[in-house]
KOLRO-551966 format. One record per residue (C-alpha): y, z, x; residue number from 1. Coordinates in pm, 1 decimal, always signed. Example, Ala and Ser with C-alpha at 12.3 -4.5 7.8 and 13.67 -1.06 7.14 Angstrom:
# residues 2
c2:-450.0 | c3:+780.0 | c1:+1230.0 | seq:1
c2:-106.0 | c3:+714.0 | c1:+1367.0 | seq:2
END
This chain:
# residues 339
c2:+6291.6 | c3:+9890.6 | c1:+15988.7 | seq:1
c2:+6659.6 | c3:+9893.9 | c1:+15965.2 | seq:2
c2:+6847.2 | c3:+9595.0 | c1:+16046.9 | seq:3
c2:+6994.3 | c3:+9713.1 | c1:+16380.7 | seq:4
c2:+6645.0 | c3:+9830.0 | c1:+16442.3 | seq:5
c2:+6552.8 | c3:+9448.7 | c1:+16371.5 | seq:6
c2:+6755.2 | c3:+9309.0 | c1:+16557.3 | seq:7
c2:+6691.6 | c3:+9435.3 | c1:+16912.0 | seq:8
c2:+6327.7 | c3:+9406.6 | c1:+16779.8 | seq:9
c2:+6376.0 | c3:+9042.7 | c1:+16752.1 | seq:10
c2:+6633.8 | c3:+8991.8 | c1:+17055.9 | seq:11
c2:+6341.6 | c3:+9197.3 | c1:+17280.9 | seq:12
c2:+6117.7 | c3:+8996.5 | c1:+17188.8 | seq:13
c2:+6298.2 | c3:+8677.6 | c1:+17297.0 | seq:14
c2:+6352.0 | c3:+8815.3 | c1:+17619.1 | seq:15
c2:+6000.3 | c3:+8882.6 | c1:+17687.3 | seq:16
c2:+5941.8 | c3:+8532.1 | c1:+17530.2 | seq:17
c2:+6186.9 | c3:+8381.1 | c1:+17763.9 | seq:18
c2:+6064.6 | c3:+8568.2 | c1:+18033.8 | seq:19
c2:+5734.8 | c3:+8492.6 | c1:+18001.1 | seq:20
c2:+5806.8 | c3:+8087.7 | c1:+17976.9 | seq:21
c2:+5956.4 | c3:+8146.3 | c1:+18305.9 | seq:22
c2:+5696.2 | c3:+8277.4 | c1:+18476.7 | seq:23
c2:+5418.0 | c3:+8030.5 | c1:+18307.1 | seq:24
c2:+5629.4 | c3:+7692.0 | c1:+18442.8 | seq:25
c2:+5701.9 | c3:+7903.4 | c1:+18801.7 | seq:26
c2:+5293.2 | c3:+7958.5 | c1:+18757.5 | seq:27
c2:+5263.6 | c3:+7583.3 | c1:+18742.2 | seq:28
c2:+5481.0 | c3:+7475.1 | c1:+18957.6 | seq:29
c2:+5349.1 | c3:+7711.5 | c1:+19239.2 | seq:30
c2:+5031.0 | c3:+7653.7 | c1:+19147.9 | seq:31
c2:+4857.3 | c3:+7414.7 | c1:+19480.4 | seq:32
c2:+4513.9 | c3:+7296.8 | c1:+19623.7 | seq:33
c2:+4347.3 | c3:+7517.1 | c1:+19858.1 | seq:34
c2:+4495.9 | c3:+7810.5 | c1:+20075.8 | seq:35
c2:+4798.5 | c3:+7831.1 | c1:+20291.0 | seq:36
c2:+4666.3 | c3:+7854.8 | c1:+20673.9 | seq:37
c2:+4688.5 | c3:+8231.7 | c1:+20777.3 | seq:38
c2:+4573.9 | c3:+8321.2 | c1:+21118.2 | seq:39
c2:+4722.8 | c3:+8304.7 | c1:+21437.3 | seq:40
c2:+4939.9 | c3:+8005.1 | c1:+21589.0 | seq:41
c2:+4605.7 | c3:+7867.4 | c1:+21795.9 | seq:42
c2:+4669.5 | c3:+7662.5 | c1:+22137.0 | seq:43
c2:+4742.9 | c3:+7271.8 | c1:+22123.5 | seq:44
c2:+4429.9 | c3:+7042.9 | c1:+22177.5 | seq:45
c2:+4524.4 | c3:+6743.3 | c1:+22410.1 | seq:46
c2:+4692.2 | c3:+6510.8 | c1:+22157.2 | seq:47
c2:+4891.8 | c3:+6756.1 | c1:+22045.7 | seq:48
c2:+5038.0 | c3:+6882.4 | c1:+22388.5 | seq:49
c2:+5130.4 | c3:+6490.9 | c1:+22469.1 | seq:50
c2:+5321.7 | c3:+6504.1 | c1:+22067.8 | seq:51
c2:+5495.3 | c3:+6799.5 | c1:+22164.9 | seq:52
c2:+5612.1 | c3:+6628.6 | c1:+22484.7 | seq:53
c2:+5701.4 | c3:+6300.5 | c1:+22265.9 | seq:54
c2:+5884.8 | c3:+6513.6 | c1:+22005.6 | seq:55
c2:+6108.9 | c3:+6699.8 | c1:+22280.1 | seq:56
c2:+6167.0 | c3:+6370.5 | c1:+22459.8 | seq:57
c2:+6259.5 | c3:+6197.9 | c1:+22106.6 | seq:58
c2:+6508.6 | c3:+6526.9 | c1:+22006.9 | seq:59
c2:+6618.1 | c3:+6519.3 | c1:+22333.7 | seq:60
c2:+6757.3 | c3:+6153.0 | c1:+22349.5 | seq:61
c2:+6879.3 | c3:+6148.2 | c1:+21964.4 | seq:62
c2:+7049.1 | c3:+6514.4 | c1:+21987.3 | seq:63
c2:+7102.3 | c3:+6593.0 | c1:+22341.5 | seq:64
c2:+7187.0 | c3:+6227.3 | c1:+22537.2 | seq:65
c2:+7303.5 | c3:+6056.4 | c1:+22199.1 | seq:66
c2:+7478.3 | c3:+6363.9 | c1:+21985.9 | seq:67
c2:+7650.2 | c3:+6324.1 | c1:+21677.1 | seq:68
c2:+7599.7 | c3:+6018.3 | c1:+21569.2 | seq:69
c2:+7758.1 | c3:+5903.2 | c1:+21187.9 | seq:70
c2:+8013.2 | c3:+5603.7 | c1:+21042.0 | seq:71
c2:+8284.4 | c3:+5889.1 | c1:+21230.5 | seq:72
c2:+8171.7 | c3:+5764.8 | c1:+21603.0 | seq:73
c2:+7937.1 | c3:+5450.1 | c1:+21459.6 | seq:74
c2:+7868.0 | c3:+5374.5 | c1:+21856.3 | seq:75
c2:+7663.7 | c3:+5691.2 | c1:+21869.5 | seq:76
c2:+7499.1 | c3:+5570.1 | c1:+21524.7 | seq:77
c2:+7405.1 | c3:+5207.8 | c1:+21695.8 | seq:78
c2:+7269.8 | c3:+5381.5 | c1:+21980.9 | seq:79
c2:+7029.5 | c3:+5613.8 | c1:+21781.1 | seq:80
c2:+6901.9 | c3:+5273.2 | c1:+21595.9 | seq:81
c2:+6885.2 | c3:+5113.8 | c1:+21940.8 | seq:82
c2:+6668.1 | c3:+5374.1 | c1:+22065.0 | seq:83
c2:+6435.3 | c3:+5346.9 | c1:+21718.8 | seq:84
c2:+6395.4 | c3:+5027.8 | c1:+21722.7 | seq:85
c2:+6301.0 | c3:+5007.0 | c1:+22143.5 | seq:86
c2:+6024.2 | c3:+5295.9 | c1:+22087.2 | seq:87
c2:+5872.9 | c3:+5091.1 | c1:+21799.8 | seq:88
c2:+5883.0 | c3:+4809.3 | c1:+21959.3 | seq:89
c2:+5678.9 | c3:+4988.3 | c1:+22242.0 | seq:90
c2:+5435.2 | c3:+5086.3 | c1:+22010.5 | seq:91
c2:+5395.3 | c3:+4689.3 | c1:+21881.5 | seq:92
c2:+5557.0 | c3:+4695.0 | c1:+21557.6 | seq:93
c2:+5798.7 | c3:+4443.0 | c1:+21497.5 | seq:94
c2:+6117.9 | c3:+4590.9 | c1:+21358.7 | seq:95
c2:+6322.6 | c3:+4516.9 | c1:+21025.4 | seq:96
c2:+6692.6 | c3:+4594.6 | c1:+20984.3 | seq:97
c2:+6833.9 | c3:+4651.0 | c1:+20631.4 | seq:98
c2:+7238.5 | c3:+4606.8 | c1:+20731.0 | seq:99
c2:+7470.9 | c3:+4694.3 | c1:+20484.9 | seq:100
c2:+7852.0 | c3:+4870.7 | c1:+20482.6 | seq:101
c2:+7995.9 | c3:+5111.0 | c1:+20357.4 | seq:102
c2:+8356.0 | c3:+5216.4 | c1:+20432.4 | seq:103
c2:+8415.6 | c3:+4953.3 | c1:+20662.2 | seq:104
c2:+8143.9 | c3:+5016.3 | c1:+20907.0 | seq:105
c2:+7817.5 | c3:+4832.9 | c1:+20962.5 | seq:106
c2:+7496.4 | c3:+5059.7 | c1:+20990.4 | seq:107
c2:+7110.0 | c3:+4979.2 | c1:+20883.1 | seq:108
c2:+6780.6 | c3:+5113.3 | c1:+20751.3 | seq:109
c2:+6531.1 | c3:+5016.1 | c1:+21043.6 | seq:110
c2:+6149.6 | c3:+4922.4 | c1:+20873.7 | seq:111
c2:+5833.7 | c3:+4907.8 | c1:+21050.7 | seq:112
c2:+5455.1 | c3:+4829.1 | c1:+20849.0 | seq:113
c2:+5131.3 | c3:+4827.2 | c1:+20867.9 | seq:114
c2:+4993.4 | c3:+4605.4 | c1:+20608.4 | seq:115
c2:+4699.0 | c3:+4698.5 | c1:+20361.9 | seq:116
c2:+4406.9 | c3:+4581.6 | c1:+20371.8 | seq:117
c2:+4252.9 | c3:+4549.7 | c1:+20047.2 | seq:118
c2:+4539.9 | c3:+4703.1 | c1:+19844.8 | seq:119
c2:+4814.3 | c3:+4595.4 | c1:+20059.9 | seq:120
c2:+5075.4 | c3:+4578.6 | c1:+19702.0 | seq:121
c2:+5088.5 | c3:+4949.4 | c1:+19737.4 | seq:122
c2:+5284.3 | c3:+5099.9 | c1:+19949.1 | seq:123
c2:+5275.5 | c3:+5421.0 | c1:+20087.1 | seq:124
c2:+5627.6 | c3:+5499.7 | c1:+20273.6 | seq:125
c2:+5734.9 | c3:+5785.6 | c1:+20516.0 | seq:126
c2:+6075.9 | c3:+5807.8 | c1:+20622.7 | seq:127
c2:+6364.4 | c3:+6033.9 | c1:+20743.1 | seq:128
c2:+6762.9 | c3:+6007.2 | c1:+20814.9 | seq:129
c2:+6880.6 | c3:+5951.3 | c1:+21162.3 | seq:130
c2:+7251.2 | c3:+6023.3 | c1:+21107.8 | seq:131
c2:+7393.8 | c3:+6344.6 | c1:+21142.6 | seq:132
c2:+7655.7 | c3:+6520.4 | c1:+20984.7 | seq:133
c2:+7998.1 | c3:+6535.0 | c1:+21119.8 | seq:134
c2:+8029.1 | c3:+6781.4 | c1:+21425.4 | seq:135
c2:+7671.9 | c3:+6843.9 | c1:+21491.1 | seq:136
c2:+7443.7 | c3:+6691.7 | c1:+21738.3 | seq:137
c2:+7177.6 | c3:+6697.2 | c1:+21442.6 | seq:138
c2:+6844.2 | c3:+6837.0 | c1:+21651.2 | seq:139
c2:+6671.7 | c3:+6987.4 | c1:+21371.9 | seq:140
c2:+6903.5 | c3:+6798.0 | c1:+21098.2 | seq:141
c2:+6762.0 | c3:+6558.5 | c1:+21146.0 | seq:142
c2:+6614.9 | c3:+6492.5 | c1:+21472.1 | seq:143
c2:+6331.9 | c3:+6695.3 | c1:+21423.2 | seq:144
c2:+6228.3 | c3:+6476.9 | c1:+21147.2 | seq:145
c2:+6301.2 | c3:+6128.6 | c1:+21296.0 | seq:146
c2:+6082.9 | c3:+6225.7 | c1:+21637.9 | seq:147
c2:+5811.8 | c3:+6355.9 | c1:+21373.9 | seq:148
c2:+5860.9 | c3:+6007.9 | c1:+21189.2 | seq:149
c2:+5803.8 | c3:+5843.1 | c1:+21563.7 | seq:150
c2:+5521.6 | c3:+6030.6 | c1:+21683.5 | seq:151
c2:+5338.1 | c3:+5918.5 | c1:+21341.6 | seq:152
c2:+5400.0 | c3:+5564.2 | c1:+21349.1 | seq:153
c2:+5273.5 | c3:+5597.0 | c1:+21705.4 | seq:154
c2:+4937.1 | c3:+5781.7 | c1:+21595.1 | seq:155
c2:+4883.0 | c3:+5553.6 | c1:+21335.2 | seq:156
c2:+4968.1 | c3:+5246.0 | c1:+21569.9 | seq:157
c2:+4672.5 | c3:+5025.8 | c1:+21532.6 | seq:158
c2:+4475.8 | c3:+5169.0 | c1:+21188.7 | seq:159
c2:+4377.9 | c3:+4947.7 | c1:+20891.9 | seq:160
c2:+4436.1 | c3:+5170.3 | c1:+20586.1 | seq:161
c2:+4376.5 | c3:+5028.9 | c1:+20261.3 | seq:162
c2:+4674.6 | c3:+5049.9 | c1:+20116.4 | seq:163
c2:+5019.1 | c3:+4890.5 | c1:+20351.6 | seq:164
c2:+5212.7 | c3:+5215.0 | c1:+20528.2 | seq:165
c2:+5540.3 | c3:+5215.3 | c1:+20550.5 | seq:166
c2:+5827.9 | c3:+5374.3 | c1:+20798.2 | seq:167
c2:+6157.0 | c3:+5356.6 | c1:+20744.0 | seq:168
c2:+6456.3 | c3:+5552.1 | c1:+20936.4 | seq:169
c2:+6741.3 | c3:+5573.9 | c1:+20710.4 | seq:170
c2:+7115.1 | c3:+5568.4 | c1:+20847.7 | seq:171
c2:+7396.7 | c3:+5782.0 | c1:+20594.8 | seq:172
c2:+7225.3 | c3:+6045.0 | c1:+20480.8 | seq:173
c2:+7478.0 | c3:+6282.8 | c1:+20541.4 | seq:174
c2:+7832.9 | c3:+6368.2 | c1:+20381.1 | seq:175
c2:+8032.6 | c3:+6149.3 | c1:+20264.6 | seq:176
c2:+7685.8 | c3:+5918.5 | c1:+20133.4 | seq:177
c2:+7482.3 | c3:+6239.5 | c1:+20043.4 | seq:178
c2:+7347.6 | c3:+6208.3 | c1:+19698.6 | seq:179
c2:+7556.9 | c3:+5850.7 | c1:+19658.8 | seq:180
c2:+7552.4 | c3:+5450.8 | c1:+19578.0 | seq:181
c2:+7627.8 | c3:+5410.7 | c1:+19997.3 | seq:182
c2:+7360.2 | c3:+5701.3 | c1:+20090.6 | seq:183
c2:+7100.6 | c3:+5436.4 | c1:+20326.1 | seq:184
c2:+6802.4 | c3:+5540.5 | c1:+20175.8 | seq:185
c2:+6966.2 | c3:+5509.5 | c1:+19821.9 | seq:186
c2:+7030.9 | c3:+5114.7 | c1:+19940.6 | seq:187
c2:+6684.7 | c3:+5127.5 | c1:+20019.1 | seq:188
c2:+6479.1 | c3:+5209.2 | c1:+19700.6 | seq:189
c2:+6757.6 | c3:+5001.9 | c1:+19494.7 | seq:190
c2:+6624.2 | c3:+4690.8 | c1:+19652.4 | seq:191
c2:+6276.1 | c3:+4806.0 | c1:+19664.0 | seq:192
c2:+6329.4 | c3:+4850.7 | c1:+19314.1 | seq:193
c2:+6492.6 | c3:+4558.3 | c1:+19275.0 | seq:194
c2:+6201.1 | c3:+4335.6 | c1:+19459.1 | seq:195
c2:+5967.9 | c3:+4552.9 | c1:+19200.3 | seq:196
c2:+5813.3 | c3:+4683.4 | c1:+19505.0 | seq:197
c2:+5501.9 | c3:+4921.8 | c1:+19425.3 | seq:198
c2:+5563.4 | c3:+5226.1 | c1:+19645.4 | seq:199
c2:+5333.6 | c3:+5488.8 | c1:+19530.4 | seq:200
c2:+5399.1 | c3:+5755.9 | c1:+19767.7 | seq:201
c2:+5771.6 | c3:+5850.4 | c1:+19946.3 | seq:202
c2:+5774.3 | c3:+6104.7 | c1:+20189.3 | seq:203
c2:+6072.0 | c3:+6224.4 | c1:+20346.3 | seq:204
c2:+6086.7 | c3:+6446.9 | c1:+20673.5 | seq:205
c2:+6366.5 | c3:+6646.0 | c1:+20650.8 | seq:206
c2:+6451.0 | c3:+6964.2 | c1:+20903.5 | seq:207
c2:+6134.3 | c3:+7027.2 | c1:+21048.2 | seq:208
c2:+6157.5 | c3:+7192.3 | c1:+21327.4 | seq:209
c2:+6276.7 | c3:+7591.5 | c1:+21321.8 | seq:210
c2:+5993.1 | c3:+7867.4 | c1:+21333.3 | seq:211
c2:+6029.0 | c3:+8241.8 | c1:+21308.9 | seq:212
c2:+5759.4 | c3:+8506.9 | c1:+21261.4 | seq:213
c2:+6012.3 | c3:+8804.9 | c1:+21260.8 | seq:214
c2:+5971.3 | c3:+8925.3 | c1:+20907.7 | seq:215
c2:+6216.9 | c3:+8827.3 | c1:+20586.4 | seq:216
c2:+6371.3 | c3:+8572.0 | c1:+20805.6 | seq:217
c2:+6344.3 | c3:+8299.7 | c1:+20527.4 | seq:218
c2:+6533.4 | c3:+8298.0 | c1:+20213.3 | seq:219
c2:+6505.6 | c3:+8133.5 | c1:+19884.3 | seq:220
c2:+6689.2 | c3:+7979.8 | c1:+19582.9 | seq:221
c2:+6642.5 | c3:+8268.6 | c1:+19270.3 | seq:222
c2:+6347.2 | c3:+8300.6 | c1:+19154.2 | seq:223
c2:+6153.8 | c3:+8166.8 | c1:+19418.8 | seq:224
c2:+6167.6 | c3:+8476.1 | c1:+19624.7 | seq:225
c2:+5955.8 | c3:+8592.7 | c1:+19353.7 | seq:226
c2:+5638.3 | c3:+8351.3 | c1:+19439.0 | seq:227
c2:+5675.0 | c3:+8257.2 | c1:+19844.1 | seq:228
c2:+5651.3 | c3:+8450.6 | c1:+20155.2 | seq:229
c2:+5901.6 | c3:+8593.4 | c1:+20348.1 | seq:230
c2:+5840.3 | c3:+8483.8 | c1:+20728.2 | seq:231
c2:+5980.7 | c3:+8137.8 | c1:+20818.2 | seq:232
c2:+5669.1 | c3:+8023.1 | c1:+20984.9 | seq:233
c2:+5536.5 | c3:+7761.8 | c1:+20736.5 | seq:234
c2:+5608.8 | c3:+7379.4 | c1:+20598.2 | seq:235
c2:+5678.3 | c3:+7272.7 | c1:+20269.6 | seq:236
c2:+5582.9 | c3:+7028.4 | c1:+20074.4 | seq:237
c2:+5883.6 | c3:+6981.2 | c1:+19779.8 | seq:238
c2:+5929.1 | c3:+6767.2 | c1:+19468.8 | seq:239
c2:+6018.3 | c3:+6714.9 | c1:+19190.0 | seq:240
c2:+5822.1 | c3:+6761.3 | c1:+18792.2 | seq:241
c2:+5710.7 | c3:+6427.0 | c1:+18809.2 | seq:242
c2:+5603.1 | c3:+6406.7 | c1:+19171.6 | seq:243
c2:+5381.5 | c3:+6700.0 | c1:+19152.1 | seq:244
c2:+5029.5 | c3:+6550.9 | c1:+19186.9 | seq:245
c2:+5209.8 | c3:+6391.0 | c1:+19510.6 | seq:246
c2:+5272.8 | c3:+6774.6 | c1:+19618.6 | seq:247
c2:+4963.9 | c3:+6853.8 | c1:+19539.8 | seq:248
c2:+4699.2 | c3:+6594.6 | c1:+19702.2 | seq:249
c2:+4988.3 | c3:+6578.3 | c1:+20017.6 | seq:250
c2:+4937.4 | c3:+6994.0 | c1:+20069.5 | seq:251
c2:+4591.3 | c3:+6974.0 | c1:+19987.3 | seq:252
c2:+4529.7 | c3:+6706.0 | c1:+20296.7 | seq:253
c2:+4745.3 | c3:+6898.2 | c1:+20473.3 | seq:254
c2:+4544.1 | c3:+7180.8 | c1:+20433.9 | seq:255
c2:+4184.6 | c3:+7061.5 | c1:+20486.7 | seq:256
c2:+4274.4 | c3:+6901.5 | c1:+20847.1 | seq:257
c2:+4531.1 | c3:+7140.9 | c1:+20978.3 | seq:258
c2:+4569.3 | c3:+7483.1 | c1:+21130.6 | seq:259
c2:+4907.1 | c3:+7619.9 | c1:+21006.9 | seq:260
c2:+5080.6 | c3:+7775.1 | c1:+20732.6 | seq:261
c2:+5212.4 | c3:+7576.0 | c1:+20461.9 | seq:262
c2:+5373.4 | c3:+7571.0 | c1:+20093.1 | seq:263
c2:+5445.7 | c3:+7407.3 | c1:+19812.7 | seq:264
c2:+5610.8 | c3:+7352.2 | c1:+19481.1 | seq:265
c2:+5665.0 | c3:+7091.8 | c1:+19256.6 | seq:266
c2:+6021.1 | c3:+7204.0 | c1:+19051.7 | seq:267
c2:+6291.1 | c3:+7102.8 | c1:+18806.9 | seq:268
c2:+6501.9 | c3:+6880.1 | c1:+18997.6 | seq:269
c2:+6834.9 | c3:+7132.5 | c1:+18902.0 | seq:270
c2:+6734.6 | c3:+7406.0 | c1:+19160.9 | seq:271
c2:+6905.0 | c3:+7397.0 | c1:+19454.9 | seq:272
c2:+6785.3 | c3:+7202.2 | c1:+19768.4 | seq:273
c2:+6520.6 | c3:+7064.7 | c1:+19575.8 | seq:274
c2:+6608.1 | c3:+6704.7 | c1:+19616.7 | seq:275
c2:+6835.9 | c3:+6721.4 | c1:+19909.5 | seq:276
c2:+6732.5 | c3:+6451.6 | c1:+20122.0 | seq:277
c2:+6590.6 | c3:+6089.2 | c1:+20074.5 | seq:278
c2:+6321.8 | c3:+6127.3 | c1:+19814.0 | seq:279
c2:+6652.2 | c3:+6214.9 | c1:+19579.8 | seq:280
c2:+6697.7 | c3:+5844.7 | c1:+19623.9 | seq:281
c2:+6323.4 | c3:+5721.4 | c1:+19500.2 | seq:282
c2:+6322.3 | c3:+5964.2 | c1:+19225.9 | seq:283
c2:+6657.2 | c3:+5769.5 | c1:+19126.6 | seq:284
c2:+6471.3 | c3:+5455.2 | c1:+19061.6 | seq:285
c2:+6172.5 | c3:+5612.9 | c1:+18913.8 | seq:286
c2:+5913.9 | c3:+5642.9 | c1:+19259.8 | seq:287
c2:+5729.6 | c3:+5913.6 | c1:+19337.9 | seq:288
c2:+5849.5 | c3:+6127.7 | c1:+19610.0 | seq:289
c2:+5877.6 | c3:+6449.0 | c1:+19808.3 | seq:290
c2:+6019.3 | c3:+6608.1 | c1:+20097.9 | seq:291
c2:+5836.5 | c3:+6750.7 | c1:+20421.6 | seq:292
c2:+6077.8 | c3:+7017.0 | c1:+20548.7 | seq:293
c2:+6115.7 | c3:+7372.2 | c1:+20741.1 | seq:294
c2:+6340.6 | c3:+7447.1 | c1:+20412.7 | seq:295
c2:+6668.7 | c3:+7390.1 | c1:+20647.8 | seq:296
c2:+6980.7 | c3:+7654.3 | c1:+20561.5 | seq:297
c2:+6707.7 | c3:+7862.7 | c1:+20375.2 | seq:298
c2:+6609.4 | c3:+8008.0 | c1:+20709.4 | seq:299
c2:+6753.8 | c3:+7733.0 | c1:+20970.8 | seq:300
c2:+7135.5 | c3:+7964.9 | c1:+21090.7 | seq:301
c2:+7243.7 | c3:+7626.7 | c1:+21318.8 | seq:302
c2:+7186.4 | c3:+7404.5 | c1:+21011.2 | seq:303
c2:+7509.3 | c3:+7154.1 | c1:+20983.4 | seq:304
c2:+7680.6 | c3:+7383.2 | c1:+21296.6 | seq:305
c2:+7722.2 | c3:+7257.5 | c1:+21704.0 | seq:306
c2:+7491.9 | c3:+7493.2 | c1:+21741.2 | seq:307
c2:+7218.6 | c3:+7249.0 | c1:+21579.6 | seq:308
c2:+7066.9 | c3:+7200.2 | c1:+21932.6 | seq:309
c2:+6738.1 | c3:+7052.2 | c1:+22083.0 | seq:310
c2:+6653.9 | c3:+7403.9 | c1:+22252.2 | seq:311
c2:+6661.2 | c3:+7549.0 | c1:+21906.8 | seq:312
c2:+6351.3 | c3:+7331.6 | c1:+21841.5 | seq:313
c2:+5976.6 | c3:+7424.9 | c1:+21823.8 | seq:314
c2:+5841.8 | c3:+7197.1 | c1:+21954.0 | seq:315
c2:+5490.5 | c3:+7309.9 | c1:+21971.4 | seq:316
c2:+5443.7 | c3:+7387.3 | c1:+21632.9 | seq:317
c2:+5664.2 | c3:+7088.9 | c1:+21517.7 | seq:318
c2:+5339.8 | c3:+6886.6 | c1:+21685.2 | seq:319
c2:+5136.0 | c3:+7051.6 | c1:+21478.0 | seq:320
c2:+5297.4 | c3:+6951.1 | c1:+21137.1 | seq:321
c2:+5325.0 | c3:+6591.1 | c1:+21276.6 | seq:322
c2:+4917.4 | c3:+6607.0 | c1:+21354.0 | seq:323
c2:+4880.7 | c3:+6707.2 | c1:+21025.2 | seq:324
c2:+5104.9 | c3:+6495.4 | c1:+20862.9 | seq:325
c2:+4916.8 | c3:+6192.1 | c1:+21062.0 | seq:326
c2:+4592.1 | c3:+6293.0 | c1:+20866.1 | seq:327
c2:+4806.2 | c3:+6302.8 | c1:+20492.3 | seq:328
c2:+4920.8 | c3:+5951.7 | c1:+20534.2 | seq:329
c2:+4610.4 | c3:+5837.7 | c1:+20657.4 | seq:330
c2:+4476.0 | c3:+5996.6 | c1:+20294.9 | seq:331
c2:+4725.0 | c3:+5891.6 | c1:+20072.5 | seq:332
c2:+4659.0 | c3:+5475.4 | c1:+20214.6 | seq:333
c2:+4302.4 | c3:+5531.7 | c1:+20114.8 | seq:334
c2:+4170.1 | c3:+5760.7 | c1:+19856.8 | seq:335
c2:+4069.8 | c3:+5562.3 | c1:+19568.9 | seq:336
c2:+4311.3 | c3:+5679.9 | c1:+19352.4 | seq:337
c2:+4711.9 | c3:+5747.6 | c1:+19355.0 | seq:338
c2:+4829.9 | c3:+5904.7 | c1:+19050.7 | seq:339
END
């Protein structure tokens, strides 16, 4: 063999090599308990109907009534944490603010619990963002995900789970705190951090709400196009390398008690949209965490527009996902074992 002949020899072979690394850790991270959900969209039982209704009326008020609502107009802001803090309070919980500013202007991180019983140290913490960014009335971004968020603290209203459950709506999520010190949920796990707080499980609900079944109407960062479907009618279940068992026992509840199509993937934390939301700011301070979400711009055309309106929502199949996610947390603040 020559040495040109060598030489692609050698540089073919590292591209096969290469290649075939990429598919192995794609392999792994695609890899997930039980199957995705596959038939048709079956009706709502009874519970679910009155969700639905409780997710419209929660989108509604937040994206319709309310609107944009950031540190821009921070009276529209005060009035979404008004309006969390009076349906908790309906449901009995006694509400926490967590008040801090950032560029001048006053806004909190609203907490609700329900403590453990006989591992109440653990904490198991679902939360979403209830600030919008500027010029959109924020219905699926992220109103979707704070009435989810609502509707499970009210389903859960009144359970003793072993370990202590946690919700917590996060203001500043959005531009200019995204990804920042002043981002609220970033505030959040630095002092949760700080207290040493055990939270073994974040979830964040992110964009939830958008459904198509019109073939390739979802979209993907390269190379995941390689290893998901192409019809926006499923959730996902996203994190990060080190919050894949998270991704994996959260899906696999998911999947056991719940009717409808779902994905997930547990990736580096460098592709994009990955951590684009609050987990970002748990895996920052070494939690595990992982986002709930419809995948947003990735099939979502209103996403960050005026145009991001509470008709857009599904709200049907929205109350499915928030069923479902009802029976993950209820799994993650008991199974014997978190790791």
């Amino acid at each position: 063999m020559g040495n040109k002949q060598r030489s692609r020899f050698i540089a073919g072979f590292i591209v096969i090599l290469l290649a075939s690394l990429l598919f192995a850790l794609f392999h792994w991270t695609t890899r997930m308990v039980g199957k995705s959900y596959s038939g048709r969209f079956l009706p709502l039982s009874e519970q679910e109907k009155k969700i639905s209704v409780n997710l419209r009326g929660h989108v509604f008020m937040v994206a319709g009534e309310i609107g944009e609502r950031n540190i821009l107009l921070p009276q529209k802001l005060n009035a979404a944490a008004a309006y969390i803090k009076k349906v908790w309070q309906e449901q009995d919980f006694a509400v926490q603010f967590q008040e801090y500013t950032a560029r001048d202007v006053k806004s909190a991180n609203l907490i609700i619990e329900i403590p453990g019983t006989s591992l109440p140290e653990q904490i198991v913490l679902i939360g979403a963002h209830y600030d919008t960014v500027p010029g959109s009335p924020g219905a699926n971004d992220n109103g979707s995900g704070l009435a989810s968020l609502l509707e499970v603290s009210r389903l859960l209203a009144g359970i003793k789970p072993a370990r202590t459950v946690r919700f917590v709506a996060f203001t500043n999520e959005e531009p200019p705190f995204f990804l920042r010190r002043d981002m609220g949920s970033r505030v959040y796990a630095s002092r949760s951090r700080s207290l040493n707080e055990n939270i073994v499980a974040m979830l964040s609900l992110e964009t939830m709400g958008y459904y198509s079944e019109v073939p390739n109407s979802q979209e993907y960062p390269f190379p995941f196009s390689f290893f998901y479907p192409h019809t926006a009618n499923f959730i996902g279940f996203v994190g990060n390398i080190r919050s894949r068992q998270l991704v994996r026992l959260s899906l696999a509840a998911f999947r056991r008690t719940t009717q409808f199509p779902s994905e997930g993937t547990a990736a580096p934390e460098w592709f994009t949209g990955i951590g684009w939301s609050d987990h970002w700011s748990f895996w920052r301070e070494g939690y595990r965490a992982i986002m709930i979400t419809d995948t947003a711009f990735f099939r979502y055309a209103y996403y960050h527009t005026r145009q991001d309106t509470p008709e857009k929502i599904n709200y049907d199949r929205l109350a499915r996902v928030t069923s479902g996610l009802s029976h993950v947390i209820v799994e993650l603040a008991n199974t014997e074992k978190l790791e």
